[in-house]
C-alpha positions as CSV (number, residue, x, y, z in Angstrom):
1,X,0.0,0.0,0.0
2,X,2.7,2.3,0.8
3,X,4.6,1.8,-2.7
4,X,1.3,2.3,-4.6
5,X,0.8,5.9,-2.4
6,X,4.5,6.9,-3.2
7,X,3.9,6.2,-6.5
8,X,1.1,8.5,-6.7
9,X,2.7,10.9,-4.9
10,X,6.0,11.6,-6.5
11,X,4.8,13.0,-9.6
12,X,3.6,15.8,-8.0
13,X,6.7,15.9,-5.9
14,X,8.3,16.2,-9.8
15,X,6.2,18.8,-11.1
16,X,7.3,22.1,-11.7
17,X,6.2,25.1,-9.1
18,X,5.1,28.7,-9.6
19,X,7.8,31.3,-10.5
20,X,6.5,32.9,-7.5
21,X,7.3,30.6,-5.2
22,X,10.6,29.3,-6.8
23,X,11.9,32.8,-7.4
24,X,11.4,33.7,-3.7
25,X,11.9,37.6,-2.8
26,X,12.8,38.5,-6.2
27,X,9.2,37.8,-7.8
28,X,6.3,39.7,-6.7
29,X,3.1,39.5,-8.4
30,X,1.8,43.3,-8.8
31,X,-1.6,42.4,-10.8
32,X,-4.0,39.2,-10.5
33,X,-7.6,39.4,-12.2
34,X,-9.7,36.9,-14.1
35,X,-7.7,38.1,-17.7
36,X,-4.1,38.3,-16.6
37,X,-1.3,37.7,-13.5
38,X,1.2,40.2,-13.7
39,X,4.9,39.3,-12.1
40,X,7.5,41.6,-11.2
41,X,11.2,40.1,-11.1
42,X,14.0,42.4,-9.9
43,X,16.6,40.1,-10.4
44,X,20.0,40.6,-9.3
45,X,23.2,39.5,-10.6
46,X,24.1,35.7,-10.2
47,X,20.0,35.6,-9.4
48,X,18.3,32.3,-10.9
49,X,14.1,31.6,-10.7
50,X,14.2,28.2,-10.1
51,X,13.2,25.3,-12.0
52,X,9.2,26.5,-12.5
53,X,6.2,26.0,-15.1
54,X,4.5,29.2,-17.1
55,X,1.4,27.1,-17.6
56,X,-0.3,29.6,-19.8
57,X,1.1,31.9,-22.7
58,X,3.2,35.4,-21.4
59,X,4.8,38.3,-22.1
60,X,7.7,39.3,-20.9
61,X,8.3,43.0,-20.6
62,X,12.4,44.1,-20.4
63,X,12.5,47.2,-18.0
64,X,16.1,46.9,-17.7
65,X,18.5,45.0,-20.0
66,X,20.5,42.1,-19.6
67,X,21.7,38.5,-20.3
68,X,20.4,35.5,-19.2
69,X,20.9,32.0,-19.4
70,X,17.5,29.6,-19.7
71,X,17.6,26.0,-18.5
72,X,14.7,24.1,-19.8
73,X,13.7,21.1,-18.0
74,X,14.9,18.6,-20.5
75,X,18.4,20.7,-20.0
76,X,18.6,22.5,-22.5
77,X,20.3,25.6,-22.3
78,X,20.2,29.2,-24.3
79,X,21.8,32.5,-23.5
80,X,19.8,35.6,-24.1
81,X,20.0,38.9,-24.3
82,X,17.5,42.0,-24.0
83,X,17.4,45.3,-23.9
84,X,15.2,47.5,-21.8
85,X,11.9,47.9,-23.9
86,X,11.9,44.9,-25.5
87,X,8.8,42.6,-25.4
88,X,9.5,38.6,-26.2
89,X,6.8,35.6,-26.4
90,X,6.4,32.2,-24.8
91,X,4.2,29.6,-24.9
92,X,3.8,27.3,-21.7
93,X,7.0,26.4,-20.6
94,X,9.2,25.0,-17.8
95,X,12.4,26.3,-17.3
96,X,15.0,28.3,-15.1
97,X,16.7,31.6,-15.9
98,X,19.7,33.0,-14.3
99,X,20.8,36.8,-14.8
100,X,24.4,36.3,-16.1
101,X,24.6,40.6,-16.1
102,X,27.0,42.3,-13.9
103,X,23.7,44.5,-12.9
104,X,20.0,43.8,-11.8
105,X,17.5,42.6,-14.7
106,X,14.4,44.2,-14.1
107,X,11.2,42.5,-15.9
108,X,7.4,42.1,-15.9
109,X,6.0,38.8,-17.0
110,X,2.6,39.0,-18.0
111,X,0.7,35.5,-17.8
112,X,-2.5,35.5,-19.8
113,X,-5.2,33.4,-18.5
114,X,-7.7,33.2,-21.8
């Protein structure tokens, strides 16, 4: 019985958590309606999320530049780089980024919910 109840339980041990949680003090959400969730990351150098799930499409608004490096979860890895103003895309996705910049990446992510 035990096995059978672990076995249950540890895939949603595995699962991914929300950015909010994983990215501790640095993520603040600043908006949450029916429409949209609206997360504030002041990321400083060195800084990483945490391995966590978007489980909707986003936007991610650049407030301050930077580069980052993104760790999907299949391991997968891919350097970016932003400038302030710039407005990227994503479809659900898990993954972690870490602020490779020498100064604080400032961003909004903006999780649609429809």
């Amino acid at each position: 019985l035990c096995a059978a109840l672990c076995a249950l339980a540890l895939p949603a041990l595995a699962a991914a958590q929300d950015m909010v949680q994983t990215a501790g003090k640095n993520a603040k959400v600043v908006l949450d309606n029916a429409d949209v969730r609206v997360i504030e990351l002041n990321m400083p150098p060195g800084a990483s999320t945490g391995m966590h799930e978007h489980k909707t499409d986003q936007l991610v608004v650049f407030l301050t530049g930077g580069t980052a490096k993104q760790t999907t979860s299949d391991g997968k890895t891919k350097e970016l780089t932003r400038k302030a103003g710039d407005v990227s895309w994503s479809a659900p996705v898990t993954h972690d980024t870490t602020n490779q910049s020498k100064t604080p990446v400032r961003t909004l992510v903006i999780e649609l919910k429809k």
